[in-house]
DSSP file (Angstrom, degrees, kcal/mol; ACC not computed):
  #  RESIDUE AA STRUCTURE BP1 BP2  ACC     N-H-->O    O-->H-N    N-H-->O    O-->H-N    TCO  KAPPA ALPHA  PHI   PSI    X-CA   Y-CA   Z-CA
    1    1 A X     >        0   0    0      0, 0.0     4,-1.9     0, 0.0     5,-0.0   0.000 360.0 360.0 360.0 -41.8  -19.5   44.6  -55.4
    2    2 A X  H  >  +     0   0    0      1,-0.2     4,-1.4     2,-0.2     0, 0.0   0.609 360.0  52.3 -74.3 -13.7  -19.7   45.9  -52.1
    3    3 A X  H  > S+     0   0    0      2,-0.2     4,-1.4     3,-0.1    -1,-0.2   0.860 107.5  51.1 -98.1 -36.9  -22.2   42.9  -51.2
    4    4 A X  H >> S+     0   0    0      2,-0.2     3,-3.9     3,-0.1     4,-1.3   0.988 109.5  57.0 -43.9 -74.2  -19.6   40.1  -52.7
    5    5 A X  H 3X S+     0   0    0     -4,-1.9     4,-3.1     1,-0.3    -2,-0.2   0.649 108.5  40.1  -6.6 -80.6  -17.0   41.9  -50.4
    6    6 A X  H 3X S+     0   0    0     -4,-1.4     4,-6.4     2,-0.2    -1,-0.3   0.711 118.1  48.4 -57.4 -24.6  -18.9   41.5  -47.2
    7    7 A X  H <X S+     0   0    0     -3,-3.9     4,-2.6    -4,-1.4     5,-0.4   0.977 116.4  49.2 -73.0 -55.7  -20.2   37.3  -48.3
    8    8 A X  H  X S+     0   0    0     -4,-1.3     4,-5.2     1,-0.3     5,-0.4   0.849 117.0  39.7 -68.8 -23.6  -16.4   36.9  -49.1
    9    9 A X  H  X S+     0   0    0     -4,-3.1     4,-2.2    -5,-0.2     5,-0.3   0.990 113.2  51.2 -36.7 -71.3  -15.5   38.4  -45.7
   10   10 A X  H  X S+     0   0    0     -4,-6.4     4,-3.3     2,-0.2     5,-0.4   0.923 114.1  45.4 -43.1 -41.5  -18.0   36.8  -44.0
   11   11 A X  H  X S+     0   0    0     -4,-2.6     4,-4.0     1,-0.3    -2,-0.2   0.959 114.7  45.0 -55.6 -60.1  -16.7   33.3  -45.6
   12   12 A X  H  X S+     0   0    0     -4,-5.2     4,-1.2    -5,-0.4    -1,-0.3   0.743 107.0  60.5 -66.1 -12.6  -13.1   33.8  -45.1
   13   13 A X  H  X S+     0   0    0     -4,-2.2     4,-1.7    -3,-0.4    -2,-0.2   0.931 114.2  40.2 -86.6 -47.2  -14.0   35.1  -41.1
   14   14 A X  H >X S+     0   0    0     -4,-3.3     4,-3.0    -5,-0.3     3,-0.5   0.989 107.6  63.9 -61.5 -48.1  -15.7   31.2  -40.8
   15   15 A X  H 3X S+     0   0    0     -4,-4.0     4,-3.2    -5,-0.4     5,-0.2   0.878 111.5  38.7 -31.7 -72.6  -12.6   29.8  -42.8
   16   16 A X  H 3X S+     0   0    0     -4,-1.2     4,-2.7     1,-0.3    -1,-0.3   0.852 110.1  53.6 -41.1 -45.2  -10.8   31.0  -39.9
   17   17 A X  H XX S+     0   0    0     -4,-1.7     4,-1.9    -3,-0.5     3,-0.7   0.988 113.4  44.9 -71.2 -39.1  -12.9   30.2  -37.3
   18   18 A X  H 3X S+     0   0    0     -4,-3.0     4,-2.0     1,-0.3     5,-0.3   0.932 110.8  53.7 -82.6 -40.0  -13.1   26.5  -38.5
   19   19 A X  H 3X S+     0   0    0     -4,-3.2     4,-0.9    -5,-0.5    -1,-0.3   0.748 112.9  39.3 -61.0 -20.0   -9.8   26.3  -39.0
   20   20 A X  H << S+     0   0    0     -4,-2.7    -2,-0.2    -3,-0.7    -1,-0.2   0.702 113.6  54.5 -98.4  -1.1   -8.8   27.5  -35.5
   21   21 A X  H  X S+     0   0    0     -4,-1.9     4,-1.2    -5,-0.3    -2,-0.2   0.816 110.7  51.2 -76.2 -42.3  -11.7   25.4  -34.0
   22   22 A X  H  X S+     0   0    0     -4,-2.0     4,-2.4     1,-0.3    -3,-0.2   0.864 113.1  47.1 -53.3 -60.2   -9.8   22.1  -36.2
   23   23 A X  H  X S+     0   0    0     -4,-0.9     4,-1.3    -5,-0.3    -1,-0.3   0.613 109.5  44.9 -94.0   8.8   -6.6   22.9  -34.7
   24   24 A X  H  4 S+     0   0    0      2,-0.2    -2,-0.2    -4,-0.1    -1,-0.2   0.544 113.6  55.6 -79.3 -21.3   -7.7   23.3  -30.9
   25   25 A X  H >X S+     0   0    0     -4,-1.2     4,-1.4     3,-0.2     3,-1.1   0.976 112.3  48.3 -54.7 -54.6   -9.8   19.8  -31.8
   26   26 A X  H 3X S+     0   0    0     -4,-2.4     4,-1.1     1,-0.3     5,-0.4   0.948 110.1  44.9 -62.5 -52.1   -6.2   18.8  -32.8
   27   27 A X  H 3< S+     0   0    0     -4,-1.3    -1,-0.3     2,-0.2     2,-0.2   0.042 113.5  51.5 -92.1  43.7   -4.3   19.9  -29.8
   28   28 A X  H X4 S+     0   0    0     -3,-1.1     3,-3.7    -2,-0.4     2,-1.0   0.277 110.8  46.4-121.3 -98.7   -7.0   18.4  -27.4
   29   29 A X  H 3< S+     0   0    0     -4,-1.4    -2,-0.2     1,-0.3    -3,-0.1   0.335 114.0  49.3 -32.0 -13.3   -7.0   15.0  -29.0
   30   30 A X  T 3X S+     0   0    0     -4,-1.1     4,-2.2    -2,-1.0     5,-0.4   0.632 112.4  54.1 -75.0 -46.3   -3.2   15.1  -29.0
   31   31 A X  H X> S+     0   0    0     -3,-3.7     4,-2.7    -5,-0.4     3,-0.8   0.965 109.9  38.8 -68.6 -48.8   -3.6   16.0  -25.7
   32   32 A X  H 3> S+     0   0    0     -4,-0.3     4,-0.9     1,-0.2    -1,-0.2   0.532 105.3  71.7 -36.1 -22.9   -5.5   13.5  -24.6
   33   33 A X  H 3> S+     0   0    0     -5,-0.4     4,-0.6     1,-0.1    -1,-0.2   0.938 111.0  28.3 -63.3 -38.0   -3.7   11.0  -26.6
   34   34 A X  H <X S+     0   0    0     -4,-2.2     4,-2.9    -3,-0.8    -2,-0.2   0.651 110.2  80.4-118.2 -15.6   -0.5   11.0  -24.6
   35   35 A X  H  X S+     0   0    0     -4,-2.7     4,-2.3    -5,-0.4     5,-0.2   0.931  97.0  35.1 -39.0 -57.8   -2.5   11.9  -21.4
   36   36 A X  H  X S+     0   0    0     -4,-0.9     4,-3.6     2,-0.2    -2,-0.2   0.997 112.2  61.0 -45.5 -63.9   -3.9    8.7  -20.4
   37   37 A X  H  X S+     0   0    0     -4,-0.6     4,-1.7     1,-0.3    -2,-0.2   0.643 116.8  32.8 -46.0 -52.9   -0.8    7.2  -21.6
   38   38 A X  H  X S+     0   0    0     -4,-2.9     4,-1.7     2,-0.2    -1,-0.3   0.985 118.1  50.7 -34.2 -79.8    1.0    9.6  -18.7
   39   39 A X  H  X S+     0   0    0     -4,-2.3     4,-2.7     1,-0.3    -2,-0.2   0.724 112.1  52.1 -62.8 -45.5   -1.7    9.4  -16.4
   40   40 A X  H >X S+     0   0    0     -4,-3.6     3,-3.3    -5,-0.2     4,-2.0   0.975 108.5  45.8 -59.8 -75.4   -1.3    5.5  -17.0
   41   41 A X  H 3X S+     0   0    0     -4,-1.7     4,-5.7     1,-0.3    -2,-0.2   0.787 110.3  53.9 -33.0 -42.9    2.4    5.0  -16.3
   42   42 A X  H 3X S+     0   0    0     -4,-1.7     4,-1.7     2,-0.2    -1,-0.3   0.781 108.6  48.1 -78.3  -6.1    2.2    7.1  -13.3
   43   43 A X  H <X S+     0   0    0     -3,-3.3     4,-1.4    -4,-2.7     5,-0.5   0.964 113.6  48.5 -55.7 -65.8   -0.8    4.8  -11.9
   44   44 A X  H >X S+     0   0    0     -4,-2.0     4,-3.5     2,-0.2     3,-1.1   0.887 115.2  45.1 -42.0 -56.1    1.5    1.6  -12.8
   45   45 A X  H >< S+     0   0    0     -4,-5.7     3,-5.9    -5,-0.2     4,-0.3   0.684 117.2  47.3 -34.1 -84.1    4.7    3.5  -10.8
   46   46 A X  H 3< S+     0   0    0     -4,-1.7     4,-0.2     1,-0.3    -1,-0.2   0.370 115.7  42.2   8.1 -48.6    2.2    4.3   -8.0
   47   47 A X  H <X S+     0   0    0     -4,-1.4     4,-4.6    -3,-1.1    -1,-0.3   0.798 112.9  55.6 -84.2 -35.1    0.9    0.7   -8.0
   48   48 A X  T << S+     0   0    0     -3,-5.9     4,-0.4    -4,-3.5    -2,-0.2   0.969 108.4  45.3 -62.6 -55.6    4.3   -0.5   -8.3
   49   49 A X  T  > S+     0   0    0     -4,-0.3     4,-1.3    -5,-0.3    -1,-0.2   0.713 111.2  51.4 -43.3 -44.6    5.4    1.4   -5.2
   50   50 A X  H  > S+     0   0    0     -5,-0.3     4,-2.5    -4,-0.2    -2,-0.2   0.885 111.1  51.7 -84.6 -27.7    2.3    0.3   -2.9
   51   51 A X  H  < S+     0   0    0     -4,-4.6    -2,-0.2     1,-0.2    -3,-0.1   0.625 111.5  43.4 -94.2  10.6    3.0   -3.5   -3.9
   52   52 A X  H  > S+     0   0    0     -4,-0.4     4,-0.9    -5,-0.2    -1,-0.2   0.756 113.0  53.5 -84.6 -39.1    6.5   -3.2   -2.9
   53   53 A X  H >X S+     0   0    0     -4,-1.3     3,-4.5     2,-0.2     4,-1.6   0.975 113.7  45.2 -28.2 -76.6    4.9   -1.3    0.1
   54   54 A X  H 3X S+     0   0    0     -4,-2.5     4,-2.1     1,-0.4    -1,-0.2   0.497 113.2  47.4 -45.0 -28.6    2.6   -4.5    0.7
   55   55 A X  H 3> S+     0   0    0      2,-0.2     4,-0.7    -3,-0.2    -1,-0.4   0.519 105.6  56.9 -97.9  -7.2    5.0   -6.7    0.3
   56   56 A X  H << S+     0   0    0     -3,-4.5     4,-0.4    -4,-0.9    -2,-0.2   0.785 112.9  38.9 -64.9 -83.0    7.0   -5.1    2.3
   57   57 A X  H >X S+     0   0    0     -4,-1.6     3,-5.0     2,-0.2     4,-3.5   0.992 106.2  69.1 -37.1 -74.2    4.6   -5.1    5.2
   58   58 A X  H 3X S+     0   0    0     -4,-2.1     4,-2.0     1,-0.3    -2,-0.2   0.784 105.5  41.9 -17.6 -61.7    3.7   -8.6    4.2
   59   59 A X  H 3X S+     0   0    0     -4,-0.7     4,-1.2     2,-0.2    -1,-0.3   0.519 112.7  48.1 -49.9 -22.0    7.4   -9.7    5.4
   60   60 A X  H <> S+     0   0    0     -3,-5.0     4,-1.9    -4,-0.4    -2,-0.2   0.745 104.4  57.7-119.3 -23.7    7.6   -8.0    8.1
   61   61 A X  H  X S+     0   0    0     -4,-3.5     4,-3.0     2,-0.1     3,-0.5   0.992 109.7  55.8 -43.1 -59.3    3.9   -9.3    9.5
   62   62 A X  H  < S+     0   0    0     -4,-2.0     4,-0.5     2,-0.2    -2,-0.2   0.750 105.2  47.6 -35.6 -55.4    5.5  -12.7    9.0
   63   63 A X  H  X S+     0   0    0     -4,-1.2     4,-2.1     2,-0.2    -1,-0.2   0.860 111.3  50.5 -16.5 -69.4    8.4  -12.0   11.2
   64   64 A X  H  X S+     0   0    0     -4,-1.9     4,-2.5    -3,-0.5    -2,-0.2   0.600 109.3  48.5 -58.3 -37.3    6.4  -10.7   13.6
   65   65 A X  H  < S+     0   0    0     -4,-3.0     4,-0.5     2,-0.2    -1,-0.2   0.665 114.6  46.9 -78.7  -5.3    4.0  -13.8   13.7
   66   66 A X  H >> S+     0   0    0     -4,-0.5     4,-4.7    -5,-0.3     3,-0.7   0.857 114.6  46.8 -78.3 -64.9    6.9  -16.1   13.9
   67   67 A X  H 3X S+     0   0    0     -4,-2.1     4,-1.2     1,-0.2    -2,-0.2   0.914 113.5  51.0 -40.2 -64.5    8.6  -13.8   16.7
   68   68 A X  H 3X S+     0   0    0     -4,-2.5     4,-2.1     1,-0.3    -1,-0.2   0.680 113.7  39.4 -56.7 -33.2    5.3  -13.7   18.6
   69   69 A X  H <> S+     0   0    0     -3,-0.7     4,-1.4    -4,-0.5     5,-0.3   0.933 113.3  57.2 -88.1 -36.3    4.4  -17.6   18.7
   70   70 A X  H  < S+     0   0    0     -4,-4.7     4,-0.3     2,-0.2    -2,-0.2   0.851 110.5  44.7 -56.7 -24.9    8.1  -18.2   19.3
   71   71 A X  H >X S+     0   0    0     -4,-1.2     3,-2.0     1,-0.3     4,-1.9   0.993 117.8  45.3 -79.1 -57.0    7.7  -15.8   22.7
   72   72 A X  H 3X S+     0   0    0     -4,-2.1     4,-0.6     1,-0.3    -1,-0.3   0.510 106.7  51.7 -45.3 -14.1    4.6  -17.5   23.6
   73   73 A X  H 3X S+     0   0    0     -4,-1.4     4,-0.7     2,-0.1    -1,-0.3   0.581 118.0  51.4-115.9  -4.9    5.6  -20.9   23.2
   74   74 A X  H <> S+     0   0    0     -3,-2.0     4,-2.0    -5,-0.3    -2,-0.2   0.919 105.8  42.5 -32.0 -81.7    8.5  -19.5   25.4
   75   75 A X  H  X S+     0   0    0     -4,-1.9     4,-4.0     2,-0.2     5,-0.2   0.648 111.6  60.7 -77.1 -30.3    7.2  -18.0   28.2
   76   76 A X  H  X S+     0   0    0     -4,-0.6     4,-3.5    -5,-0.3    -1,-0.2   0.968 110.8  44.3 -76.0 -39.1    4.6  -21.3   28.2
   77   77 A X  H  X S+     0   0    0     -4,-0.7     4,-2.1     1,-0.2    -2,-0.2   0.979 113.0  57.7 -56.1 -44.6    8.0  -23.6   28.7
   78   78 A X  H  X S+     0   0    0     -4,-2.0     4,-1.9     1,-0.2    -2,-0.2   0.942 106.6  38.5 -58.2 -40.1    8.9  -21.1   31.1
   79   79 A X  H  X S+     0   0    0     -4,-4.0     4,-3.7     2,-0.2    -1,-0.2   0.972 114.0  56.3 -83.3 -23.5    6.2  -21.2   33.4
   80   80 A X  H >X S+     0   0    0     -4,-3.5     3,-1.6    -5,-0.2     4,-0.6   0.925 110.1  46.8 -28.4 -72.7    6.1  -25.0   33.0
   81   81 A X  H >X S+     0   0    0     -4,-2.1     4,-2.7     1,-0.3     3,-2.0   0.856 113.9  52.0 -11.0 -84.6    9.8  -24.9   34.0
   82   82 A X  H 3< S+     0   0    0     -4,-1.9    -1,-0.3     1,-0.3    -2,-0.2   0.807 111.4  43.8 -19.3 -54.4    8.6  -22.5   37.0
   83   83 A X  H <X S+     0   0    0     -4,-3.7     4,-0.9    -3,-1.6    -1,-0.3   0.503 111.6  47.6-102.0  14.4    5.8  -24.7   38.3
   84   84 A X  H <X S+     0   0    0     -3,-2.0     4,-1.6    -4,-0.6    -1,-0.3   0.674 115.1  46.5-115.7 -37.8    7.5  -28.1   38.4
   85   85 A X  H >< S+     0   0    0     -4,-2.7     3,-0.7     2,-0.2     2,-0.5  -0.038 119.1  48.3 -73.0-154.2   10.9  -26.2   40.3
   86   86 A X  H >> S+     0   0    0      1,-0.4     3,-1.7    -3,-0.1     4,-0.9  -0.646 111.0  49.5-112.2 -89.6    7.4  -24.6   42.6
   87   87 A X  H >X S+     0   0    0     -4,-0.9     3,-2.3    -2,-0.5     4,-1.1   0.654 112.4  43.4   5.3-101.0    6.3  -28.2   42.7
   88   88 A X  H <X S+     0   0    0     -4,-1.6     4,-2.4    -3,-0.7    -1,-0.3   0.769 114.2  51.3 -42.4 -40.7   10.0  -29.7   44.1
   89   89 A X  H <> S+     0   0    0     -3,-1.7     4,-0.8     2,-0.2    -1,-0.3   0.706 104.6  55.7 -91.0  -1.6   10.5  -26.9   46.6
   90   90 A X  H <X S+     0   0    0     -3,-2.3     4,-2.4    -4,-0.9     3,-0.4   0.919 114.2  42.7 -79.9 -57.2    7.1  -27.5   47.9
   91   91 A X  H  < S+     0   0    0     -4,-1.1    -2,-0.2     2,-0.2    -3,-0.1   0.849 110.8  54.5 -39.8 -59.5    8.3  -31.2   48.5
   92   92 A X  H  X S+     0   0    0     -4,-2.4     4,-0.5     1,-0.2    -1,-0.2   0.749 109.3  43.3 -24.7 -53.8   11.2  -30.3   49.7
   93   93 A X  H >X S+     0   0    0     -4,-0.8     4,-1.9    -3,-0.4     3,-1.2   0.863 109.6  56.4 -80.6 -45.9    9.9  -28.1   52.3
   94   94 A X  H 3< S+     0   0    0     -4,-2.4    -1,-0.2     1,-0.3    -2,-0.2   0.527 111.8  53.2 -84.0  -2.7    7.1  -30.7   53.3
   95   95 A X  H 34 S+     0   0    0      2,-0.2    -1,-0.3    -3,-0.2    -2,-0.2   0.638 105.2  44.7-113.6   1.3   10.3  -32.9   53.7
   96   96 A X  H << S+     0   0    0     -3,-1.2     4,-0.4    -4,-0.5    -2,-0.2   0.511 116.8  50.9 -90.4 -23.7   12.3  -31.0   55.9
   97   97 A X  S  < S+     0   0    0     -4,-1.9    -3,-0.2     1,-0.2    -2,-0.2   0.768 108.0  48.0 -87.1 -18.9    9.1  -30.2   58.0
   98   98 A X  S  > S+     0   0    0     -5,-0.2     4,-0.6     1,-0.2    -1,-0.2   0.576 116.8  47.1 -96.1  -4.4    8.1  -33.6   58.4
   99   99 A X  T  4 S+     0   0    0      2,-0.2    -1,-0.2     1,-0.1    -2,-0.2   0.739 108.2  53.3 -98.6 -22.3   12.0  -34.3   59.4
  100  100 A X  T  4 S+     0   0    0     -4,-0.4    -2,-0.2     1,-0.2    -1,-0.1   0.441 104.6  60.8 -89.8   4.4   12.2  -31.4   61.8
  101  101 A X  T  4        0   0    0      1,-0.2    -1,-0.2    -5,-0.1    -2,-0.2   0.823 360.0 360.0 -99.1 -30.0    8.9  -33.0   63.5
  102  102 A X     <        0   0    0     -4,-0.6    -1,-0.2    -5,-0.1    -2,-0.1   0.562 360.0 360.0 -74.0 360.0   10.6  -36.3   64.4
């Protein structure tokens, strides 16, 4: 009798064990179910947030390359502008000396 005792101990002490090994299985694989799932949505915000970023940027490169050719294609009129008035006062001058020589 005393030897039944100890098999059915022993038996019920694995009963337990596999049964709390069965539910920590469960609440890992639950955890892991809705982990990813998390894990997923907060890439997708994340992603969402850097291609607003990007696009963001995107826009505002565009600006800037607009601004930039418009200053350059400026400043190029301007010194045109510059070196044809340089040009006329050079003339000018070479016609006020050639008048002050006669």
């Amino acid at each position: 009798m005393h030897n039944n005792f100890l098999v059915h101990s022993a038996l019920a002490h694995k009963i337990e064990f596999a049964w709390e090994t069965a539910i920590d299985m469960d609440r890992k694989r639950e955890q892991f179910r809705t982990s990813p799932c998390e894990e997923y949505e907060k890439l997708k915000q994340e992603f969402s947030k850097v291609e607003a970023e990007r696009a963001k940027l995107q826009a505002e490169k565009e600006i800037l390359l607009y601004n930039i050719s418009v200053l350059f294609r400026t400043a190029k009129e301007e010194i045109t502008r510059k070196d044809t008035l340089i040009a006329n006062l050079r003339k000018s001058l070479e016609k006020y000396e050639k008048a002050r020589l006669e």
